[in-house]
C-alpha positions in Angstrom: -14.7 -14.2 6.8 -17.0 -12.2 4.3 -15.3 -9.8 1.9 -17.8 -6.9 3.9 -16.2 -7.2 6.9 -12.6 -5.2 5.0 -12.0 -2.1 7.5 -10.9 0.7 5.4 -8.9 2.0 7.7 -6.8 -1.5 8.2 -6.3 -1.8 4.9 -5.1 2.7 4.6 -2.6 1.1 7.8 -1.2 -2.1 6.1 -0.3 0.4 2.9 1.6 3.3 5.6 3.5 0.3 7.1 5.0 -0.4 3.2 2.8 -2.7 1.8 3.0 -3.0 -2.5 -0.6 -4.0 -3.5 -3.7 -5.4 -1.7 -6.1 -7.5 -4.1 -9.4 -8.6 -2.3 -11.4 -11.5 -4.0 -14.8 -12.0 -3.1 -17.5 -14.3 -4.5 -19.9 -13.3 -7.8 -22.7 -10.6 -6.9 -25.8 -12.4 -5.8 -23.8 -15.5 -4.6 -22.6 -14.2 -1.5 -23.5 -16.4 1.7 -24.4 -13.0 3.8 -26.6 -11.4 1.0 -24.7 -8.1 0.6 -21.7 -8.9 2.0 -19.9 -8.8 -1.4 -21.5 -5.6 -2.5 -20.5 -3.7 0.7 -16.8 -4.4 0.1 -17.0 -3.4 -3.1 -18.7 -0.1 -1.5 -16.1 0.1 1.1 -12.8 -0.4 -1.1 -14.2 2.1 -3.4 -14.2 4.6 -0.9 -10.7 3.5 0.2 -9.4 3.3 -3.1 -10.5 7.0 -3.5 -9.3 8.4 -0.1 -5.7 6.8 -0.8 -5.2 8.2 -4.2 -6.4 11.5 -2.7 -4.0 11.0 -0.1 -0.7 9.8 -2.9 -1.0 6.3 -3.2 -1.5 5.1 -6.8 -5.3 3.4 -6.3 -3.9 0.5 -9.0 -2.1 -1.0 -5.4 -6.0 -1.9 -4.3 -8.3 -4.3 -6.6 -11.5 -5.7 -5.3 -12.1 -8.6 -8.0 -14.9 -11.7 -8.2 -15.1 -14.7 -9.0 -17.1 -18.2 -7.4 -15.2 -20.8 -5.2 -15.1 -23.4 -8.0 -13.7 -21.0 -10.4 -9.3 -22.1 -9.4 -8.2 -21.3 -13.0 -9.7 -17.5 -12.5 -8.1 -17.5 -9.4 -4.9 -18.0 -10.1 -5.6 -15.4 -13.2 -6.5 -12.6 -11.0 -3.3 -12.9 -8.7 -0.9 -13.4 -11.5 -2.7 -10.6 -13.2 -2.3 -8.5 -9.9 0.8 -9.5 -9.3 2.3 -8.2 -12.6 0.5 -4.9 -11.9 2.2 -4.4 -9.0 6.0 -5.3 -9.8 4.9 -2.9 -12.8 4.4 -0.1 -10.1 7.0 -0.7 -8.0 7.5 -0.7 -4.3 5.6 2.1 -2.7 6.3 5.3 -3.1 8.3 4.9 -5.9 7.8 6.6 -9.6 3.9 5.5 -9.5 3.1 7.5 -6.6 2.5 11.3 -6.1 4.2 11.5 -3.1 7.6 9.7 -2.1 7.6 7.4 0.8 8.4 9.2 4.2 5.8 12.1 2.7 3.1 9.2 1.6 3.5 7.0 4.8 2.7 10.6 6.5 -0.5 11.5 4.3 -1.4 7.7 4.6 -1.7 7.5 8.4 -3.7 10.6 8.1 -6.4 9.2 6.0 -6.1 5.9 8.0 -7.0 7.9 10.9 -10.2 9.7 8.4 -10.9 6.4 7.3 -11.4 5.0 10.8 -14.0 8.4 11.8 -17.6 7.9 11.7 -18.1 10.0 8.7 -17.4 7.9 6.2 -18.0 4.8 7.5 -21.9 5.7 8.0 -22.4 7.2 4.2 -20.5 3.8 2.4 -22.7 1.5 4.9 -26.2 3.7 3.7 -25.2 3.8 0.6 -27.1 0.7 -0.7 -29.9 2.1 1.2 -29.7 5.3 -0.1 -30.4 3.9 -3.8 -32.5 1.1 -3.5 -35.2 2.0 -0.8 -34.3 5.8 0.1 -33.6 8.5 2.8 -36.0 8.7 5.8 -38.1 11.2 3.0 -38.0 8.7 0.6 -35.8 10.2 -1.4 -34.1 7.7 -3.7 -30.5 8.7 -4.7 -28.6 7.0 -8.0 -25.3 5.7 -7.4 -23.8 9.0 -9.3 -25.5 11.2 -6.6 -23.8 9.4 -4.3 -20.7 8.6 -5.6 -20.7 12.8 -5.6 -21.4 13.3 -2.3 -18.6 10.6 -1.1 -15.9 12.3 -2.9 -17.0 15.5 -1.6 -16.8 14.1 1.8 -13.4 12.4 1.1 -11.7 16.0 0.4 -13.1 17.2 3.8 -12.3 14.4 5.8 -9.0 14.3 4.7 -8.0 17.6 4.9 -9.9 17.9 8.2 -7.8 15.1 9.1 -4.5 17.1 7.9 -5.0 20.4 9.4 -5.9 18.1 13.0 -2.4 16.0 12.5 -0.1 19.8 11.6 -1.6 21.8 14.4 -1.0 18.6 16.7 2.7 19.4 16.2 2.4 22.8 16.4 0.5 26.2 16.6 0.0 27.6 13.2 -1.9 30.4 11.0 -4.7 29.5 8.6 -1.8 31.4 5.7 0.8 28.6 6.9 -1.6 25.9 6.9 -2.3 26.8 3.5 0.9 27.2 2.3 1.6 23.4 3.9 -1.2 21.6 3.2 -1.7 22.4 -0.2 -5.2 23.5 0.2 -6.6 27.2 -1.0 -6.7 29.4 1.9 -10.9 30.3 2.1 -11.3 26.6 2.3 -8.2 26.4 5.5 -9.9 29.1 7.3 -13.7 27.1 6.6 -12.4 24.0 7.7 -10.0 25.7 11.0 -13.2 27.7 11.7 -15.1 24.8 11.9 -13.1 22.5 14.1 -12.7 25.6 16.4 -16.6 25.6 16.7 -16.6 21.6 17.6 -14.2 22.5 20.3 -10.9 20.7 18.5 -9.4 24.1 18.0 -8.6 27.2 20.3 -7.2 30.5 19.5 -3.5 30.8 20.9 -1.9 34.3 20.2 -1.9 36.4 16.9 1.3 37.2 15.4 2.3 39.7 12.7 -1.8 40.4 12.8 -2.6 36.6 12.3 -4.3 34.3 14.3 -2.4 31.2 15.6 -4.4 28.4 16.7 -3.5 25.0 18.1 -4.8 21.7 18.8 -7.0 21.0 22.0 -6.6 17.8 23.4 -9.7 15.5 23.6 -11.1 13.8 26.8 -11.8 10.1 26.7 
């Protein structure tokens, strides 16, 4: 199976069930049997890459690397190499992390579940398009631009993603989520105002003059 079809948010779920390191090898740029099928993992683990250090994980435990099927000798270099990195690290959650385990396995299903959303997975599939032929204006974007607009969109999904997953367990103010989440308070209320506007949010009672608001369950 082509390198391209690696699902971001499988590879975010094999890291929260404990996994140590995940090196992808896929063939040389411009060899690949499915034209771009090399170039969109490389797009894709990127993203992931990013999302999971945002979310705790050091982003050394994911390597996308190349190499041609008659090359054995690089083969073998590239998992020893990797190999070493990783018993360098440690096991998961360990020193190399930000976070330790139970509190990284948490943070990691989250962006799993950001991972899986539509979001992302529609700007890392146009990105390609995005630089080499343009938006429906024309516009042509370089990869900087984009990169930029990825990362941006990284931050929101995941802590989108976040408040969704604390107000799931319980009713809480945009000050608590704050305080919690770790993200500044005018950019809690922008994001709880928002998903209270997609209908994913509802007002629940106010308390010591603060809003509460909790999770609305989703149909289908």
């Amino acid at each position: 199976m082509c390198t391209g079809r690696m699902d971001p948010a499988v590879m975010a779920e094999a890291f929260s069930l404990g996994l140590d390191g995940l090196l992808v090898l896929g063939c040389l740029f411009g060899e690949c049997h499915y034209v771009t099928g090399n170039y969109n993992a490389s797009h894709k683990i990127g993203m992931t890459r990013e999302m999971l250090a945002y979310a705790g994980m050091n982003p050394g435990r994911l390597s996308f690397r190349n190499l041609s099927s008659a090359e054995s000798e690089l083969f073998v270099k590239h998992v020893t190499d990797f190999s070493k990195e990783i018993r360098e690290l440690g096991p998961i959650g360990g020193e190399a992390d930000r976070l330790p385990l139970p509190k990284l396995k948490e943070k990691l299903e989250i962006a799993k579940t950001a991972l899986a959303g539509p979001k992302l997975r529609w700007v890392v599939g146009k990105k390609p398009v995005f630089i080499d032929t343009g938006n429906k204006y024309q516009e042509i974007f370089t990869e900087h631009e984009i990169n930029r607009t990825l990362s941006g969109m990284v931050v929101d999904e995941m802590a989108t993603y976040s408040i969704l997953a604390a107000l799931q367990k319980k009713p809480a103010s945009v000050k608590d989520l704050a305080q919690d989440l770790e993200i500044p308070p005018p950019e809690t209320l922008k994001y709880v105002l928002g998903l209270k506007r997609r209908g994913f949010l509802e007002l629940e009672s106010v308390k010591d003059h603060s809003p509460l608001y909790k999770y609305v369950e989703q149909e289908g």
